[in-house]
C-alpha positions as CSV (number, residue, x, y, z in Angstrom):
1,X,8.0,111.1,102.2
2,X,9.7,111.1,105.6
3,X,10.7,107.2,106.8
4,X,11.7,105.9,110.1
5,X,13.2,102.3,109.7
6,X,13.2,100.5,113.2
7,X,14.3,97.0,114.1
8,X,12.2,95.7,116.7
9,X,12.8,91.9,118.1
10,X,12.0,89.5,115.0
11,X,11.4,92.1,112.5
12,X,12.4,95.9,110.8
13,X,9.4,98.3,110.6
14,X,9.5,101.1,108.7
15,X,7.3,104.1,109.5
16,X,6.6,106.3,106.5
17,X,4.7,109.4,106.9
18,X,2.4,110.3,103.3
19,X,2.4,114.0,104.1
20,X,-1.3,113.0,105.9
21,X,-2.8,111.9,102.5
22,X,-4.8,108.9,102.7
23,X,-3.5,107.0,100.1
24,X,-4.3,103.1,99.7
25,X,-5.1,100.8,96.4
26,X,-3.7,101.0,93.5
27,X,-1.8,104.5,94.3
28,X,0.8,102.9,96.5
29,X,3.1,100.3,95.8
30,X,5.4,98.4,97.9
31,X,8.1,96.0,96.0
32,X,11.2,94.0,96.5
33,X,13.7,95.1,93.7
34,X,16.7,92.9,93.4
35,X,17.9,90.7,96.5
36,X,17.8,93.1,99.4
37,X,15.7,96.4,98.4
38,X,12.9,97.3,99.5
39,X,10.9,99.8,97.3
40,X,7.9,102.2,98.1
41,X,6.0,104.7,95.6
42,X,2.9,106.3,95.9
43,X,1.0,108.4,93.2
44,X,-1.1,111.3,94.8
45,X,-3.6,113.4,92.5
46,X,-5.3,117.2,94.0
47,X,-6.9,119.4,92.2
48,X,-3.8,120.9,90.8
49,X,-1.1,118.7,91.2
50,X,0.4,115.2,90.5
51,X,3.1,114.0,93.0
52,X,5.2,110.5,92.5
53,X,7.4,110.2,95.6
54,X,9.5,107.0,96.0
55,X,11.8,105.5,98.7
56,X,14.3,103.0,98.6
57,X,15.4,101.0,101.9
58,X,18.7,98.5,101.2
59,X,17.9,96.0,103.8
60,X,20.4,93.6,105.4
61,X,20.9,89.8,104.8
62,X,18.6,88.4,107.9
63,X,15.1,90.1,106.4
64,X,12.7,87.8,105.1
65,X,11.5,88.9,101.3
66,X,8.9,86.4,101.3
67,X,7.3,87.9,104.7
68,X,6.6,91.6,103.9
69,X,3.5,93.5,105.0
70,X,2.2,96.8,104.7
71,X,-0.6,99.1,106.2
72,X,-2.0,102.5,105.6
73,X,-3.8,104.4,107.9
74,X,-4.5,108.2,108.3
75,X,-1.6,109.3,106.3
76,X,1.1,106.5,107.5
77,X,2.2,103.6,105.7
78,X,3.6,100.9,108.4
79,X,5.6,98.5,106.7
80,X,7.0,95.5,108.2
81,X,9.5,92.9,107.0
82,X,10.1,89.8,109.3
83,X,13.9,88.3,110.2
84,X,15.2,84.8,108.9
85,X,16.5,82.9,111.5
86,X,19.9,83.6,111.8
87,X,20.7,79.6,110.7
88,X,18.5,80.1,107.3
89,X,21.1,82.4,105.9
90,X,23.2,81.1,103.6
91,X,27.1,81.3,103.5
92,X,29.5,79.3,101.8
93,X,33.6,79.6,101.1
94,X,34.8,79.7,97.8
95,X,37.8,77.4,97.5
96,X,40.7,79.8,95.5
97,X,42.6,78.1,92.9
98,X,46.3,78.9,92.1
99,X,47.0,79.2,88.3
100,X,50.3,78.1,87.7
101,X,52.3,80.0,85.0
């Protein structure tokens, strides 16, 4: 399963070629696993064969979980995760105590 991640203006786009199997339903999954990975499987049955294949993208702070798609069309799976605003991410400093001994 070859994948080209992109980021283009307010969102990353991955490109993921399925070896020009249609493949759609319940034999492809896309899934958040933990915070920040995104993960893709797809189960693909011929008349002699049964192929799992699975990719793992480790996405950075600024992509939106909550606003993931995904397409499939004549052998290509287009996934797209949207940015958070830049403000929306969270950060805060840790205040370091000294232990006196």
């Amino acid at each position: 399963m070859a994948a080209t991640p992109t980021e283009m203006g307010n969102s990353f786009v991955f490109l993921i070629d399925l070896n020009g199997k249609e493949i759609f339903g319940n034999e492809i999954k896309v899934k958040e696993e933990g915070d920040r990975t995104l993960v893709i499987t797809y189960d693909h049955y011929d008349e002699y064969l049964f192929q799992k294949q699975e990719k793992r993208f480790d996405l950075p702070l600024n992509a939106n979980m909550d606003a993931v798609s995904a397409v499939s069309h004549n052998g290509t799976l287009l996934v797209t995760v949207n940015k958070v605003n830049r403000r929306r991410i969270r950060e805060r400093t840790i205040k370091v105590t000294k232990v006196e001994s």
